[in-house]
VOBA-1610 file (N, C-alpha, C; in pm, whole numbers, padded with zeros to 5 digits, always signed):
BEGIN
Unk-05130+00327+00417Unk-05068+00256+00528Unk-05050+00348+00650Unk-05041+00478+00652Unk-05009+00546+00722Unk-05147+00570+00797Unk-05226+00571+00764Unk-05428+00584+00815Unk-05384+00456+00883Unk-05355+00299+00844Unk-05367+00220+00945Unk-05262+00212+01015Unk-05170+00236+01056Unk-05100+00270+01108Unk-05150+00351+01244Unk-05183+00480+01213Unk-05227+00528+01292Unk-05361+00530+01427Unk-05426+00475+01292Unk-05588+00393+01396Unk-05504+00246+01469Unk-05431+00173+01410Unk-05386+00078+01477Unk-05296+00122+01615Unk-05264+00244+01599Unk-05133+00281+01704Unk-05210+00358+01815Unk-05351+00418+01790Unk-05409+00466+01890Unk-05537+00386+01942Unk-05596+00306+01852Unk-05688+00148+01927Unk-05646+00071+01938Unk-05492-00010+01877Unk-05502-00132+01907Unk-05562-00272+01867Unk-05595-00389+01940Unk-05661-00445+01890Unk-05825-00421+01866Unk-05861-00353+01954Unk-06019-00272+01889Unk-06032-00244+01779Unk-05899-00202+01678Unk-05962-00131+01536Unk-05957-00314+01482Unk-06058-00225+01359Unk-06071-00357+01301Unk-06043-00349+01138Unk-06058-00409+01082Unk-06044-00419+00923Unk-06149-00328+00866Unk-06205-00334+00931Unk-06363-00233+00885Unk-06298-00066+00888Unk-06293-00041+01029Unk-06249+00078+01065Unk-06116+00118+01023Unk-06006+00025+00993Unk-05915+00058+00893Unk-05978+00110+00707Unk-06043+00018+00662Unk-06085+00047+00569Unk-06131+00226+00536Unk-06207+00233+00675Unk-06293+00391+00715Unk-06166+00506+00696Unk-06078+00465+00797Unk-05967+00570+00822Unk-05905+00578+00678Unk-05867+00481+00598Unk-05807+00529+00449Unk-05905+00574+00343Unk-06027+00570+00398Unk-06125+00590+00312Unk-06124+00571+00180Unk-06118+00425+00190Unk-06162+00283+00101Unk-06282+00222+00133Unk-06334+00095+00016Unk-06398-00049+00106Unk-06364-00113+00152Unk-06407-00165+00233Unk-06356-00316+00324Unk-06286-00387+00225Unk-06350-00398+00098Unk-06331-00512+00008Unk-06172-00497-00040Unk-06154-00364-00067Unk-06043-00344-00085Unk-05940-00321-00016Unk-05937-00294+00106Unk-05842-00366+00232Unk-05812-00505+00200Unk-05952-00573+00196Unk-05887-00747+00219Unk-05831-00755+00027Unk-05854-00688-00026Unk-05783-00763-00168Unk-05653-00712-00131Unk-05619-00636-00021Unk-05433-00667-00073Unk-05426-00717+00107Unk-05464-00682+00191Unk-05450-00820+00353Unk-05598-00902+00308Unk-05559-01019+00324Unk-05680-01093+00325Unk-05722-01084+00511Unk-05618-01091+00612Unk-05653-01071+00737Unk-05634-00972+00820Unk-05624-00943+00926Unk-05566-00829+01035Unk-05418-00901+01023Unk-05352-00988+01042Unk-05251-01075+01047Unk-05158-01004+00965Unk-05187-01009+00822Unk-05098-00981+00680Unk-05106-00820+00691Unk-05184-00703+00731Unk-05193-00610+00759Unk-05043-00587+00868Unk-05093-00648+00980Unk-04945-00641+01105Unk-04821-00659+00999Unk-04816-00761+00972Unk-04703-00808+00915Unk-04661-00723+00810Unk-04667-00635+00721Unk-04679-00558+00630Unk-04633-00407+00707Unk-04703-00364+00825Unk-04641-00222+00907Unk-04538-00311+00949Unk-04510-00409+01035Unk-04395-00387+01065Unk-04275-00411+01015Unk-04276-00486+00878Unk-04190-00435+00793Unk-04186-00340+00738Unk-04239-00212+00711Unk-04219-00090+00700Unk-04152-00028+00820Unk-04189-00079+00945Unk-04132-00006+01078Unk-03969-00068+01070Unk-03944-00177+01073Unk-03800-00197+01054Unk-03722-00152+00967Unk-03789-00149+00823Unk-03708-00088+00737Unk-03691+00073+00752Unk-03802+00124+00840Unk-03784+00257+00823Unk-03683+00326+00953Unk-03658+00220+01056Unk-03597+00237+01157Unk-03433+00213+01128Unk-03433+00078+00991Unk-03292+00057+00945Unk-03242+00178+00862Unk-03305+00252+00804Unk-03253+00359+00720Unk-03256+00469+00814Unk-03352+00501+00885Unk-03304+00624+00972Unk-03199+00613+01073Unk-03206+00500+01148Unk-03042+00458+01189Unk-02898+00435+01145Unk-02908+00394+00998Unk-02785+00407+00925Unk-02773+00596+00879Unk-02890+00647+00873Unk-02871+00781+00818Unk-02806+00853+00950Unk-02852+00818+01111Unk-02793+00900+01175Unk-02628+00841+01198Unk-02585+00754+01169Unk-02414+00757+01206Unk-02355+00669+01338Unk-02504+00609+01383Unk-02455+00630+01549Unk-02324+00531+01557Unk-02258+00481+01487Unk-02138+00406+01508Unk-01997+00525+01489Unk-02032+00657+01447Unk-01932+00754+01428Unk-01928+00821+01554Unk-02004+00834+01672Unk-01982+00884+01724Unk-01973+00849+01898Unk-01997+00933+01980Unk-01937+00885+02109Unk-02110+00830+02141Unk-02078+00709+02284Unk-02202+00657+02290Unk-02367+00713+02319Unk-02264+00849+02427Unk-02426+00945+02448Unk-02450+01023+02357Unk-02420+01075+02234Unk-02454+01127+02141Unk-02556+01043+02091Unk-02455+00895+02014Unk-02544+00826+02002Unk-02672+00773+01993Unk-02679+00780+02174Unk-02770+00766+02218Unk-02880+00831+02146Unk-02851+00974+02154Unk-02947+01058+02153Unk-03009+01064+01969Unk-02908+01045+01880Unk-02920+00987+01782Unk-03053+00823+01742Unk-03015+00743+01828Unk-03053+00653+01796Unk-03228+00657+01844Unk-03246+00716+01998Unk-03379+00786+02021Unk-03446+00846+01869Unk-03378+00925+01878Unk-03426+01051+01750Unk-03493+00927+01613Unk-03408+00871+01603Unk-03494+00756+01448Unk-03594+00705+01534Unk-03611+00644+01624Unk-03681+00568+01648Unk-03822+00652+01681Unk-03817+00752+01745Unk-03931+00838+01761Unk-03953+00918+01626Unk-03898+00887+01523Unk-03923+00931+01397Unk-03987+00863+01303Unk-03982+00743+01360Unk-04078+00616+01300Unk-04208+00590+01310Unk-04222+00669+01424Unk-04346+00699+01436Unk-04486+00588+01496Unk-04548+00587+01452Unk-04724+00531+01479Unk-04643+00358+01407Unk-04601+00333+01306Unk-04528+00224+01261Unk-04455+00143+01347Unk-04370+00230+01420Unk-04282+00202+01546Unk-04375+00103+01665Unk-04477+00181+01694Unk-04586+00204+01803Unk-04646+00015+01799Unk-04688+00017+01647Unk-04778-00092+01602Unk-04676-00192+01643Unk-04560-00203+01567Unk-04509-00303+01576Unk-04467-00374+01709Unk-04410-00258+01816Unk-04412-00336+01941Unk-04527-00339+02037Unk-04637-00262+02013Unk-04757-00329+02087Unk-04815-00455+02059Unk-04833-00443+01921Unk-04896-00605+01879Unk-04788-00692+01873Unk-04674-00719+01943Unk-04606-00772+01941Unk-04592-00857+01808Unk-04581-00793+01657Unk-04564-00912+01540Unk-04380-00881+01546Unk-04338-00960+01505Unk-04227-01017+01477Unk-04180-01018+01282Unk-04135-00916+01283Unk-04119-00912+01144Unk-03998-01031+01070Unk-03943-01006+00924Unk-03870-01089+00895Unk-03721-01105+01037Unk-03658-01195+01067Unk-03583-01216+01158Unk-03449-01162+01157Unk-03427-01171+01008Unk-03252-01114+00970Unk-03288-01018+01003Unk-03409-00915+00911Unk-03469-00780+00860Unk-03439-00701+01018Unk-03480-00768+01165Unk-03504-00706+01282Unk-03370-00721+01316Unk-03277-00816+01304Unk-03145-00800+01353Unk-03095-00722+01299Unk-03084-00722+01124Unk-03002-00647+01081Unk-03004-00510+01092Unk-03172-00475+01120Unk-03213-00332+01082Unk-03199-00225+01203Unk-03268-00335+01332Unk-03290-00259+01415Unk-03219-00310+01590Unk-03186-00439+01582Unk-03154-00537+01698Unk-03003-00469+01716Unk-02930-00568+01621Unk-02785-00511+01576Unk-02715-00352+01606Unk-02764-00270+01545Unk-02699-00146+01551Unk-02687-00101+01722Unk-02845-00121+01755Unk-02800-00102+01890Unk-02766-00186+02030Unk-02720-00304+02015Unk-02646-00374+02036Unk-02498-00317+02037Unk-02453-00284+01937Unk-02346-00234+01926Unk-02338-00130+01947Unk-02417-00009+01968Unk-02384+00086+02046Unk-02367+00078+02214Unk-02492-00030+02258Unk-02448-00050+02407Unk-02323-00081+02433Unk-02265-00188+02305Unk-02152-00279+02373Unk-02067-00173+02359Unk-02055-00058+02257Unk-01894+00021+02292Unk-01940+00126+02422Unk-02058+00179+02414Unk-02081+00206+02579Unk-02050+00129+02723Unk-02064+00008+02702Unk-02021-00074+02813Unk-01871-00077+02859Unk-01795-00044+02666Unk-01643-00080+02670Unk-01562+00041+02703Unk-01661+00165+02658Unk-01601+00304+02746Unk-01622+00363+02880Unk-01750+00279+02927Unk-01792+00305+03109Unk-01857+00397+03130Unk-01926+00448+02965Unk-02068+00512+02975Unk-02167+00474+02987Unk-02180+00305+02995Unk-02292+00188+03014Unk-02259+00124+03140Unk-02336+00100+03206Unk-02277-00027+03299Unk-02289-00143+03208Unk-02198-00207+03275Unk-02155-00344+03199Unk-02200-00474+03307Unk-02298-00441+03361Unk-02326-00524+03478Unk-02545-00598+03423Unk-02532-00492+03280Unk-02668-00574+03207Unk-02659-00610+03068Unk-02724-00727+03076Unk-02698-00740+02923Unk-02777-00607+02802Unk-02662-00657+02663Unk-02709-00545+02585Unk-02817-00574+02526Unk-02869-00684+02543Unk-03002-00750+02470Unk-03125-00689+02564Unk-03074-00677+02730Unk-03182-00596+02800Unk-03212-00483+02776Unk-03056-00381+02740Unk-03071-00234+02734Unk-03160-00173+02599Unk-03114-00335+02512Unk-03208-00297+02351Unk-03365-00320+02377Unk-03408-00413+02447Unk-03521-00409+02462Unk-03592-00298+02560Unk-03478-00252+02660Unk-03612-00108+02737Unk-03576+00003+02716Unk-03491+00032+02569Unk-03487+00133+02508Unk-03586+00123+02437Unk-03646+00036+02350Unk-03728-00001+02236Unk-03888+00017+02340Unk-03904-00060+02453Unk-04007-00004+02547Unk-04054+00090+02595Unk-03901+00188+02644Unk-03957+00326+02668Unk-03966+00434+02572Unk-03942+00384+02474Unk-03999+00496+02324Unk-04105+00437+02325Unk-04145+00345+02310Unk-04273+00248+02230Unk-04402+00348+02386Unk-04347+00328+02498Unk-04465+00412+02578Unk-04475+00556+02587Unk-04347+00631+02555Unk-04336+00758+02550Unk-04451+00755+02417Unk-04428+00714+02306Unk-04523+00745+02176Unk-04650+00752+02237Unk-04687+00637+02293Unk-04823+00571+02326Unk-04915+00687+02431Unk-04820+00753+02463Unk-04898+00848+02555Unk-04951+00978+02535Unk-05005+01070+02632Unk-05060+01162+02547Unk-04966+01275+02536Unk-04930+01364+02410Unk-04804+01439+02388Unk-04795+01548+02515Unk-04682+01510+02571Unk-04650+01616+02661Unk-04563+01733+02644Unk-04468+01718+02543Unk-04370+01774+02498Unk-04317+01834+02312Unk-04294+01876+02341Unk-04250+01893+02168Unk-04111+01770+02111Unk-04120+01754+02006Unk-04051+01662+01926Unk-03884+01665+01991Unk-03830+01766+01988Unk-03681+01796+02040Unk-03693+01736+02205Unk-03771+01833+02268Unk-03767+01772+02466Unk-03804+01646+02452Unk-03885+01572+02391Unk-03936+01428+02413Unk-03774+01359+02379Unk-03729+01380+02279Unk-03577+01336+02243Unk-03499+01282+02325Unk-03511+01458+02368Unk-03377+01484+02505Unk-03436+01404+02603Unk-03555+01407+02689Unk-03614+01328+02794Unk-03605+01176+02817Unk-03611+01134+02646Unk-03651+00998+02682Unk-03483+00953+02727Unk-03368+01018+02624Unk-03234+00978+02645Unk-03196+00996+02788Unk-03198+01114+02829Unk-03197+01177+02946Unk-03186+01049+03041Unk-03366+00998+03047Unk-03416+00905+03172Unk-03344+00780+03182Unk-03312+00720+02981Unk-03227+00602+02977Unk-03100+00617+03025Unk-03038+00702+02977Unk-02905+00677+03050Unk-02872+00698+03199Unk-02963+00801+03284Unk-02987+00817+03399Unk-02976+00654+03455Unk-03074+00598+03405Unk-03072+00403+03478Unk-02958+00311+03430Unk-02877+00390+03333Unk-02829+00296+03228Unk-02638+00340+03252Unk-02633+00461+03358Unk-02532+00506+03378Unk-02436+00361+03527Unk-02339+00333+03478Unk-02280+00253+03590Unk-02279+00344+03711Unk-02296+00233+03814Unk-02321+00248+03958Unk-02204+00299+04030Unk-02206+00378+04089Unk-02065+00389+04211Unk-02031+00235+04302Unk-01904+00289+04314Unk-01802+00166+04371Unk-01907+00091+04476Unk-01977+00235+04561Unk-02058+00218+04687Unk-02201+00118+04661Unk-02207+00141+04545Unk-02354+00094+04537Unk-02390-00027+04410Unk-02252-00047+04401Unk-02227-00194+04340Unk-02300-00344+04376Unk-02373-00394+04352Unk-02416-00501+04377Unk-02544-00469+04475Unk-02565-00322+04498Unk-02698-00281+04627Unk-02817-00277+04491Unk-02824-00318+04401Unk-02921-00288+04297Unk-03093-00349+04358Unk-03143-00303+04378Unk-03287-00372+04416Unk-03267-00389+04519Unk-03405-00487+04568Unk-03425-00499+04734Unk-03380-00578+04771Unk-03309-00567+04925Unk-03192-00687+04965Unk-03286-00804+04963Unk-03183-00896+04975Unk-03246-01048+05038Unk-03377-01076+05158Unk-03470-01139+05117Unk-03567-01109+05237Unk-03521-01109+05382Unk-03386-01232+05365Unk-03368-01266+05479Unk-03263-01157+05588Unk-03220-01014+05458Unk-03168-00978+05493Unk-03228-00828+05522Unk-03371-00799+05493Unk-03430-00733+05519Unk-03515-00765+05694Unk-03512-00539+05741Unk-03554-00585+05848Unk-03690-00617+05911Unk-03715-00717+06015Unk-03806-00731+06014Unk-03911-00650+06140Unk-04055-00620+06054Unk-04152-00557+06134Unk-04201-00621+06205Unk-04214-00585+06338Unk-04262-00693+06460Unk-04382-00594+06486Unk-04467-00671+06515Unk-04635-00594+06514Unk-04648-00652+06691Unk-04721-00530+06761Unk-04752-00606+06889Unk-04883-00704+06901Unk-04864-00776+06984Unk-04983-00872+06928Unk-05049-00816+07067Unk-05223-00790+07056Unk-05288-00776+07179Unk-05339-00869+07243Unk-05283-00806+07387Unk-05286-00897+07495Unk-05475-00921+07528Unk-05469-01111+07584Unk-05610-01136+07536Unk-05629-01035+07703Unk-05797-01025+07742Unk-05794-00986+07860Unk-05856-01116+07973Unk-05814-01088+08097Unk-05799-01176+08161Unk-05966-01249+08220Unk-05984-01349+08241Unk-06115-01351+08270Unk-06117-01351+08423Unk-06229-01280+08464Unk-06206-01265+08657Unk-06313-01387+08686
//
């Protein structure tokens, strides 16, 4: 699983059942006797990716401790999950439903919300957003080509999230994005003058 895993996490939908077969160095035939499709294959990593994301998240604690620790905690499993991680949110499969709440939705949910409740989160996004572009910006940090060693990628990715994820000053409350068109200013272009006919 870990061969498809990996060809799946660096082609995508290009690899195929064939070229999975290659990378574990098996037959085809015996790929499809335990996935009969690419389908049951997905479905199969990413229940390994949840379950492996629910145990490395209960192993790090992150409900024992303060939220940016946490944080940095909860990064750490998830980039520990690896090529599994990768598959599951590129091919967008949807594993069992409890399995993703319970394993992986949930925990950090509840780490945003006591971040929100200590004013190390802004509380001005939902925690269902902050779970999903935490889960995004690991899922592209993996996807890319290694820039860093295992520890700085850690620190970086937490780093950048909480950087966006830190509440706003008093001043810059409600200035989030680009004003209103109508309240943006407007560029007046000179228009050229036609010339006169003699």
């Amino acid at each position: 699983m870990e061969g498809a895993a990996r060809l799946l996490a660096s082609r995508g939908e290009q690899a195929s059942m064939g070229d999975v077969a290659a990378a574990a160095g098996v037959a085809r035939a015996t790929v499809y006797r335990y996935f009969p499709n690419r389908q049951a294959l997905l479905d199969e990593l990413a229940a390994l990716a949840v379950g492996d994301a629910d145990a490395r998240l209960a192993s790090a604690r992150i409900d024992e401790v303060v939220p940016e620790e946490a944080l940095k905690r909860a990064v750490r499993a998830l980039v520990d999950v690896g090529d599994y991680f990768i598959v599951l949110a590129r091919e967008r499969v949807r594993p069992d439903p409890e399995q993703f709440e319970r394993g992986l939705a949930a925990p950090l949910r509840r780490l945003f919300e006591r971040g929100q409740s200590s004013g190390a989160i802004r509380d001005d996004v939902p925690t269902s957003w902050l779970t999903e572009a935490l889960v995004g910006l690991v899922v592209s940090v993996l996807s890319s080509t290694p820039a860093l060693g295992r520890e700085d990628t850690i620190a970086a990715i937490a780093s950048l999230f909480m950087d966006g994820a830190r509440p706003a000053s008093s001043s810059q409350r409600g200035s989030v994005g680009l004003p209103p068109a109508e309240a943006r200013p407007v560029r007046r272009t000179a228009t050229p003058r036609r010339k006169q006919q003699a």
